[in-house]
VOGU-158924 format. One record per residue: x negated, z, y negated of N, C-alpha, C in turn; residue in one letter. Coordinates in steps of 0.001 Angstrom, whole numbers, plus 500000, padded with zeros to 6 digits. Example, Ala and Ser with C-alpha at 12.3 -4.5 7.8 and 13.67 -1.06 7.14 Angstrom:
REM VOGU-158924
486810507800505690487700507800504500486800507800503300A487150507080502250486330507140501060487100507870499970S
This chain:
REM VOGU-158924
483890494532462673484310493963463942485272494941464610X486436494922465073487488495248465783486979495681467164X487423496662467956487351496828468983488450496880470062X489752496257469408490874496262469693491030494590470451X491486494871471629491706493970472987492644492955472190X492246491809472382493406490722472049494587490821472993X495979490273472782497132489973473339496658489524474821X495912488026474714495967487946476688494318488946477276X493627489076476356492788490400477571493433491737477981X494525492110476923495518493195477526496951492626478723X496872491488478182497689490868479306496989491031480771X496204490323480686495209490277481982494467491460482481X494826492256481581493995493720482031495469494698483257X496409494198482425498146495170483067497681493999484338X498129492679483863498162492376485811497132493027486920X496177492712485932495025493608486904494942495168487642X495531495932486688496073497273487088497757497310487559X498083496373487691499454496536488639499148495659489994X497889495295490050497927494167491352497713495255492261X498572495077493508498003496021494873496506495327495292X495681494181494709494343494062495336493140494525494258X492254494823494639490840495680494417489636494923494674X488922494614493726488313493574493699486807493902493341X486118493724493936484278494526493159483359492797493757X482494493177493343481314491771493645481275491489495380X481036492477496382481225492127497523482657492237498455X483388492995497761484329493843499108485598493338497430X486602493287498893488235492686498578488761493394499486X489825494396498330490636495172499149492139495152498848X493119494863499836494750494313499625495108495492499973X496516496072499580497187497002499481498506496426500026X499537496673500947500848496273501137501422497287501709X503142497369501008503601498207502098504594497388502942X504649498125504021505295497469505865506729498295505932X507483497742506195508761498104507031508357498001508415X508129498897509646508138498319510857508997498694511765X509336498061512685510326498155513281509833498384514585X510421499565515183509700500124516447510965500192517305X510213499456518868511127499387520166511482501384520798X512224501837520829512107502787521518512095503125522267X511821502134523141511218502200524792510150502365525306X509069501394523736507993501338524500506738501681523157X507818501830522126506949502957520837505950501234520208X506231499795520936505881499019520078505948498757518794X505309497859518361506213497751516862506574496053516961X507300496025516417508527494639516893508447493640515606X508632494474514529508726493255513501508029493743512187X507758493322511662507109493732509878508004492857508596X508030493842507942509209493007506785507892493671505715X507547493264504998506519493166504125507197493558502642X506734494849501503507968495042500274506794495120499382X507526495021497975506527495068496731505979496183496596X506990497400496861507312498886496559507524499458497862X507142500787497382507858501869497985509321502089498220X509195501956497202511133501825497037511997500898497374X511255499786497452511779498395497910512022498653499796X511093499173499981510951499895501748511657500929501652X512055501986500679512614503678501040513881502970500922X514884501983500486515901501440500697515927500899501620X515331500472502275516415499867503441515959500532504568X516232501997504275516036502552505983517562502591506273X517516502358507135519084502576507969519100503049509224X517660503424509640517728503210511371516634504183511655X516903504551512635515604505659513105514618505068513494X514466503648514130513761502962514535512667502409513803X512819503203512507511751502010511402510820503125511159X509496502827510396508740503389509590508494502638508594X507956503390507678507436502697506693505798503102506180X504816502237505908503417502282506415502805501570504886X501655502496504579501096501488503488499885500828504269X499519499649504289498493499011505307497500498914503903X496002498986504263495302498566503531494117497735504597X493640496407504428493017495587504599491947495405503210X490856495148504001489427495067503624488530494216503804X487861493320503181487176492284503779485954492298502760X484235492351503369483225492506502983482968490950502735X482534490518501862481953488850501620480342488607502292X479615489718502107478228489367502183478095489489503876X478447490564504597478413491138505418479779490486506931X480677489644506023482002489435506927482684490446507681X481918491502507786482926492680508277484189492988507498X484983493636507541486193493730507557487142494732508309X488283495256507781488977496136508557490401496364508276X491227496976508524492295497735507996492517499583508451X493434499869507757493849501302507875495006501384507452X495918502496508165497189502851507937497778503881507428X498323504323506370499264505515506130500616505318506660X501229506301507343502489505991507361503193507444506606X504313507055505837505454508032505393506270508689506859X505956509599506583506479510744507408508053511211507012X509084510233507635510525510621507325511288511795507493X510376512485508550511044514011508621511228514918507511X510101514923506921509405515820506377509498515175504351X509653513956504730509750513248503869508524513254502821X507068513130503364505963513335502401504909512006502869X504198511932502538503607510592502555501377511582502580X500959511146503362499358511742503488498535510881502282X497539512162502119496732511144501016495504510475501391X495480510369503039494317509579503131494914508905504557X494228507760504887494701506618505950494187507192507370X494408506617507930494398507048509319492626506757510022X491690506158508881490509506116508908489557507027508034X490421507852507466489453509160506532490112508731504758X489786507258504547489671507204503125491377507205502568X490619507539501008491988508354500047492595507185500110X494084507910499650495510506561499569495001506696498197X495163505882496820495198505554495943495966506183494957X495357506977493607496919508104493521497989507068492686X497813505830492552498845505111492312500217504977493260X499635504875494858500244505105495527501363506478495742X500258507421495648501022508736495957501999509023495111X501635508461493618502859509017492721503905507803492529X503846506610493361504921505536493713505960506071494772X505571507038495835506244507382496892506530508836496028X506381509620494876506738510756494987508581510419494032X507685509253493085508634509135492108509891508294492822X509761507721494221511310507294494912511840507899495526X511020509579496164511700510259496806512323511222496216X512524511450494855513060512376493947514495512717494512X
């Protein structure tokens, strides 16, 4: 007997490890990154342009006015609780944090998506 993955369980295994969502028996977790667009008057944020990539967002900065943010959203099934958390890329400095603005780690898929566009 073979222990070698057929054609569509390796198919279905890559979508699965390229999907930004995270999936276990109770808890569903989405991954997106944000373009946002901030008023500089009042430090709002004005608009969200939603990208596949990092890179899809590290292109179209043009403006001082933007950030760019990995959002992660969370939703418990059993429990209905639910949440989100934010990283944002730090344009000064040009480095990206490895954990969200609620404690937990960015994903090192993530980290080495933002290292490999800022080359």
């Amino acid at each position: 007997m073979s222990n070698a993955f057929s054609f569509d369980e390796q198919e279905a295994y890559l979508k699965l490890a390229n999907s930004h969502t995270m999936k276990n028996m109770n808890r569903e977790t989405y991954y997106e990154w944000d373009i946002e667009t901030i008023n500089p008057e009042t430090g709002d944020v004005e608009d969200h342009d939603h990208r596949n990539t990092f890179a899809d967002c590290f292109r179209c900065i043009n403006d001082e006015n933007i950030a760019i943010v990995l959002v992660k959203t969370w939703e418990n099934f059993n429990t209905g609780d639910g949440g989100r958390a934010w990283a944002y890329f730090d344009m000064e400095t040009m480095t990206f944090p490895e954990e969200f603005d609620n404690g937990d780690k960015v994903p090192k898929r993530f980290l080495l998506e933002v290292k490999k566009a800022t080359k």
